[in-house]
N, C-alpha and C positions, 0 to 999 in steps of 0.2 A: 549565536549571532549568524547570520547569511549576508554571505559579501560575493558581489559580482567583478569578474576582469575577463578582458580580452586580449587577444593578438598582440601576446605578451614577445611571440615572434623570440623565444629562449634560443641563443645559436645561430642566431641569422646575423650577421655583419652588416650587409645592405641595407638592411633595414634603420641603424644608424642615421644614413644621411638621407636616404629615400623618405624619413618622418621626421626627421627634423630633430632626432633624440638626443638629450646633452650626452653624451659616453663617448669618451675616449677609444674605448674598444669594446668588443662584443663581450669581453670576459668582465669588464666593469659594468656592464649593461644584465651580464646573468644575477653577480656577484649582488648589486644592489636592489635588480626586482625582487632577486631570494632573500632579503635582509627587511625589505619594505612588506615584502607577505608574512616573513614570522614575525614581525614587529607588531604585526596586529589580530593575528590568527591565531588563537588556540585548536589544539586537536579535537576539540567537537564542535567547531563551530563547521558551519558546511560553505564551500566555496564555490559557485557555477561559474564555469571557464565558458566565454563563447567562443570559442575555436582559435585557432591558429595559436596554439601552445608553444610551438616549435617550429623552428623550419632551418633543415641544413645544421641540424643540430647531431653528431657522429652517433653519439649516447645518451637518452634523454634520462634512465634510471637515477643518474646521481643527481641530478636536478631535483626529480620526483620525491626520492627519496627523503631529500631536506625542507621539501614543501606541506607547514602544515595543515590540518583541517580537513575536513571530510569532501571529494573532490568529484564533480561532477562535470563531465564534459558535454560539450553540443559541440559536433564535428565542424568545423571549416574546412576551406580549399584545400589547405595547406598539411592540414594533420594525416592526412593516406603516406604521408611521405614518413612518418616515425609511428604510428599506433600498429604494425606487424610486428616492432623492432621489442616493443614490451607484452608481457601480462596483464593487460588490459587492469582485472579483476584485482592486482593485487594495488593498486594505484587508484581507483576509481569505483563510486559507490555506483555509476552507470554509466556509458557513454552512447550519446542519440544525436539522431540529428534535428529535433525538434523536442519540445518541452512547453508541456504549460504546469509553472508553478505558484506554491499561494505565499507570499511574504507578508508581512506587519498587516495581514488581513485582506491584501489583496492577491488579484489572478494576476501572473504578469508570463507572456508567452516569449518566448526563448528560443531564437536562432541568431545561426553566425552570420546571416542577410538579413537587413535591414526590410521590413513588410510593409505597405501603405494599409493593405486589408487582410484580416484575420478574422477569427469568430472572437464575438463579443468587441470590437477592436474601439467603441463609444466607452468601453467599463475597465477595459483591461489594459496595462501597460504590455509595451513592446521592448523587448532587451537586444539589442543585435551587438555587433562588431563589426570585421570586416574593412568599416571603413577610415577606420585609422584617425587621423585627425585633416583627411580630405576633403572637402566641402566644394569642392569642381565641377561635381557631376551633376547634371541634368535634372535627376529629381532632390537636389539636393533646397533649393525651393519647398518640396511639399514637404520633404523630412521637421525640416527648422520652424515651419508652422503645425506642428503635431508637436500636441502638449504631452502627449502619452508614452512615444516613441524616444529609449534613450540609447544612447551608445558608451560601453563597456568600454573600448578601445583604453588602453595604456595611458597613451597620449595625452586622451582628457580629462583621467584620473588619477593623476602623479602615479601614475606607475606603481601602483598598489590594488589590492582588494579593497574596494568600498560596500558601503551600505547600503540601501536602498535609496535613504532620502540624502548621502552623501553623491550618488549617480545622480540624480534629480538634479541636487543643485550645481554638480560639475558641467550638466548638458544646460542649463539653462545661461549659465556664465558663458562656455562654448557659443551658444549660437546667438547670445547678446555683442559678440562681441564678432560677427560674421555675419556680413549683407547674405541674404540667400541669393542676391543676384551678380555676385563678383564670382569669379574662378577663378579655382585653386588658393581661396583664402586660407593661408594658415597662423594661426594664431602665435606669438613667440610663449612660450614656455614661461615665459620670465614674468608675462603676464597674469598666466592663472595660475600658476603656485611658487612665484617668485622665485622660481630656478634662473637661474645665471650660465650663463655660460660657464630586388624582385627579381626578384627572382634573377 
Protein backbone atom coordinates (compact mmCIF):
# COMPACT_ATOMS: atom_id res chain seq x y z
CA UNK A 1 0.00 0.00 0.00
CA UNK A 2 1.41 3.74 -0.60
CA UNK A 3 0.04 6.40 1.66
CA UNK A 4 0.91 10.08 1.58
CA UNK A 5 1.29 12.92 4.73
CA UNK A 6 2.48 16.14 5.41
CA UNK A 7 3.66 18.81 7.85
CA UNK A 8 3.03 16.41 10.45
CA UNK A 9 5.12 19.49 12.32
CA UNK A 10 6.40 16.14 15.21
CA UNK A 11 7.78 18.61 18.19
CA UNK A 12 6.49 21.87 17.33
CA UNK A 13 4.13 23.21 20.06
CA UNK A 14 3.08 26.29 18.10
CA UNK A 15 1.91 24.60 15.64
CA UNK A 16 -1.08 23.63 18.08
CA UNK A 17 -2.94 26.83 17.94
CA UNK A 18 -1.34 28.34 14.78
CA UNK A 19 -3.56 25.26 12.89
CA UNK A 20 -6.07 24.84 14.74
CA UNK A 21 -5.17 21.14 15.92
CA UNK A 22 -7.41 19.42 18.74
CA UNK A 23 -4.11 18.45 21.32
CA UNK A 24 -3.87 19.51 24.50
CA UNK A 25 -0.11 19.33 24.11
CA UNK A 26 2.67 18.71 21.66
CA UNK A 27 3.28 15.40 23.43
CA UNK A 28 -0.44 14.25 22.77
CA UNK A 29 -0.16 15.57 19.31
CA UNK A 30 3.34 13.22 18.77
CA UNK A 31 1.74 10.45 20.87
CA UNK A 32 -1.34 10.23 18.56
CA UNK A 33 -0.03 11.00 14.93
CA UNK A 34 2.48 7.85 15.94
CA UNK A 35 -0.63 5.63 16.97
CA UNK A 36 -2.79 7.01 13.73
CA UNK A 37 0.53 6.02 11.28
CA UNK A 38 0.96 2.43 12.90
CA UNK A 39 -2.76 1.86 13.02
CA UNK A 40 -2.66 1.77 9.43
CA UNK A 41 0.96 1.09 8.18
CA UNK A 42 2.57 -2.07 7.93
CA UNK A 43 6.47 -2.40 7.30
CA UNK A 44 6.37 -2.75 3.69
CA UNK A 45 3.91 -0.53 2.68
CA UNK A 46 5.87 2.75 1.54
CA UNK A 47 4.99 6.21 3.06
CA UNK A 48 5.99 9.80 1.13
CA UNK A 49 6.34 12.45 3.64
CA UNK A 50 5.91 15.99 1.91
CA UNK A 51 8.09 17.80 4.27
CA UNK A 52 8.05 19.39 7.30
CA UNK A 53 8.30 16.09 9.58
CA UNK A 54 9.47 18.01 12.40
CA UNK A 55 10.34 21.28 13.65
CA UNK A 56 11.88 22.31 17.25
CA UNK A 57 11.69 18.73 17.73
CA UNK A 58 15.32 18.09 20.45
CA UNK A 59 15.51 14.19 19.11
CA UNK A 60 13.68 13.17 16.04
CA UNK A 61 15.24 9.27 16.36
CA UNK A 62 12.71 7.90 18.73
CA UNK A 63 9.92 9.24 16.82
CA UNK A 64 11.56 7.61 13.56
CA UNK A 65 12.17 4.82 15.21
CA UNK A 66 8.48 3.83 16.02
CA UNK A 67 7.19 4.96 12.59
CA UNK A 68 6.23 2.16 10.34
CA UNK A 69 6.70 1.45 6.60
CA UNK A 70 9.02 2.25 4.06
CA UNK A 71 9.74 6.12 4.32
CA UNK A 72 10.33 8.50 1.74
CA UNK A 73 10.94 12.24 2.31
CA UNK A 74 10.69 15.38 -0.01
CA UNK A 75 12.51 18.22 2.02
CA UNK A 76 10.41 21.20 3.20
CA UNK A 77 11.33 24.59 4.88
CA UNK A 78 11.49 23.35 7.93
CA UNK A 79 13.32 20.01 7.93
CA UNK A 80 17.32 21.63 7.47
CA UNK A 81 16.46 22.36 11.03
CA UNK A 82 16.62 18.17 12.19
CA UNK A 83 17.82 15.99 8.92
CA UNK A 84 21.99 16.73 10.10
CA UNK A 85 20.77 15.57 13.73
CA UNK A 86 20.09 11.74 12.09
CA UNK A 87 21.46 9.11 9.54
CA UNK A 88 19.56 10.08 6.94
CA UNK A 89 19.90 6.30 5.33
CA UNK A 90 19.08 4.49 8.13
CA UNK A 91 15.42 6.04 8.31
CA UNK A 92 14.69 6.68 4.81
CA UNK A 93 14.53 4.74 1.48
CA UNK A 94 15.57 8.52 -0.04
CA UNK A 95 15.32 12.00 0.83
CA UNK A 96 14.73 14.88 -2.32
CA UNK A 97 13.47 17.56 -2.87
CA UNK A 98 11.40 16.93 -5.70
CA UNK A 99 9.84 13.48 -7.09
CA UNK A 100 7.66 12.16 -9.65
CA UNK A 101 5.98 8.96 -8.78
CA UNK A 102 3.60 6.36 -10.36
CA UNK A 103 0.56 5.10 -7.80
CA UNK A 104 -2.74 2.94 -8.67
CA UNK A 105 -1.26 3.49 -12.29
CA UNK A 106 -0.84 7.04 -12.23
CA UNK A 107 2.25 9.79 -12.48
CA UNK A 108 1.72 11.97 -9.58
CA UNK A 109 4.68 14.76 -9.04
CA UNK A 110 5.82 15.37 -5.39
CA UNK A 111 6.94 18.60 -3.67
CA UNK A 112 6.49 20.36 -0.22
CA UNK A 113 5.15 23.65 -2.46
CA UNK A 114 2.30 23.64 -3.96
CA UNK A 115 2.81 24.02 -8.26
CA UNK A 116 0.29 25.64 -10.75
CA UNK A 117 2.66 24.27 -13.67
CA UNK A 118 4.75 21.15 -14.00
CA UNK A 119 5.52 18.72 -16.87
CA UNK A 120 2.75 16.79 -18.02
CA UNK A 121 0.52 18.92 -15.34
CA UNK A 122 -3.11 18.08 -17.97
CA UNK A 123 -2.16 14.04 -16.94
CA UNK A 124 -0.51 14.01 -13.81
CA UNK A 125 -1.59 14.68 -10.19
CA UNK A 126 0.23 17.22 -7.87
CA UNK A 127 0.92 16.16 -4.11
CA UNK A 128 2.25 19.22 -2.15
CA UNK A 129 2.05 20.46 1.63
CA UNK A 130 3.32 23.26 3.06
CA UNK A 131 0.08 24.68 3.39
CA UNK A 132 -1.51 23.42 6.22
CA UNK A 133 -5.04 23.89 6.33
CA UNK A 134 -4.67 27.89 5.09
CA UNK A 135 -6.55 28.82 2.37
CA UNK A 136 -5.66 32.87 2.67
CA UNK A 137 -3.48 33.17 0.14
CA UNK A 138 -3.73 34.74 -3.06
CA UNK A 139 -3.31 31.93 -5.26
CA UNK A 140 -5.40 30.05 -3.10
CA UNK A 141 -8.37 30.73 -5.93
CA UNK A 142 -6.41 28.86 -8.68
CA UNK A 143 -5.22 25.86 -6.24
CA UNK A 144 -9.20 25.05 -5.25
CA UNK A 145 -10.01 25.00 -9.02
CA UNK A 146 -7.34 22.28 -10.09
CA UNK A 147 -8.96 18.99 -9.97
CA UNK A 148 -5.35 17.37 -10.02
CA UNK A 149 -3.43 19.43 -7.32
CA UNK A 150 -3.84 17.81 -3.61
CA UNK A 151 -2.63 18.72 -0.27
CA UNK A 152 -1.10 16.05 2.06
CA UNK A 153 -1.22 18.48 5.13
CA UNK A 154 -2.19 16.62 8.47
CA UNK A 155 -4.87 18.87 8.85
CA UNK A 156 -6.97 17.70 6.02
CA UNK A 157 -6.29 14.13 6.48
CA UNK A 158 -7.11 13.27 10.11
CA UNK A 159 -3.75 13.32 10.95
CA UNK A 160 -2.84 10.05 9.38
CA UNK A 161 -1.27 8.48 6.23
CA UNK A 162 -3.68 8.23 3.51
CA UNK A 163 -4.16 6.62 0.12
CA UNK A 164 -4.23 8.01 -2.75
CA UNK A 165 -8.00 8.10 -3.48
CA UNK A 166 -8.54 8.75 0.48
CA UNK A 167 -6.29 12.43 -0.46
CA UNK A 168 -8.51 12.83 -3.45
CA UNK A 169 -11.60 12.71 -1.48
CA UNK A 170 -10.18 14.62 1.76
CA UNK A 171 -9.19 17.71 -0.70
CA UNK A 172 -12.28 17.62 -2.53
CA UNK A 173 -14.42 17.89 0.90
CA UNK A 174 -11.71 20.60 1.90
CA UNK A 175 -12.16 22.93 -0.74
CA UNK A 176 -16.18 22.20 -1.02
CA UNK A 177 -16.47 23.49 2.03
CA UNK A 178 -13.95 26.82 1.34
CA UNK A 179 -15.20 29.91 -0.93
CA UNK A 180 -11.74 30.33 -2.87
CA UNK A 181 -12.52 33.99 -2.39
CA UNK A 182 -12.83 34.41 1.53
CA UNK A 183 -9.43 34.73 3.65
CA UNK A 184 -7.96 32.66 5.99
CA UNK A 185 -10.92 30.21 5.67
CA UNK A 186 -10.44 27.40 8.12
CA UNK A 187 -12.56 24.70 8.24
CA UNK A 188 -13.41 23.22 12.20
CA UNK A 189 -12.05 19.82 12.49
CA UNK A 190 -15.29 18.59 13.82
CA UNK A 191 -16.44 19.06 10.32
CA UNK A 192 -14.45 16.77 8.27
CA UNK A 193 -13.80 13.99 10.49
CA UNK A 194 -15.93 14.65 13.25
CA UNK A 195 -13.17 15.58 15.86
CA UNK A 196 -14.47 17.44 18.84
CA UNK A 197 -12.93 19.45 20.72
CA UNK A 198 5.78 29.44 13.56
CA UNK A 199 7.90 29.51 14.10
Amino acid sequence: MIYFISDTHFGHANIIKSCDRPFASVEEMNETMIELWNARVRNEDEVYILGDMFFRCKDPEPILKRLKGKKYLIIGNHDHTWLNKIPTEKYFEWVQNYADVQVDGEWAVLSHYPMLSYRNDSKRYMIHGHLHNNCGADFWPLLAKRDRIFNAGVELNGYQPVTLPELIDNNRVFKAFHSPFEENNITPLSELFGISDDE
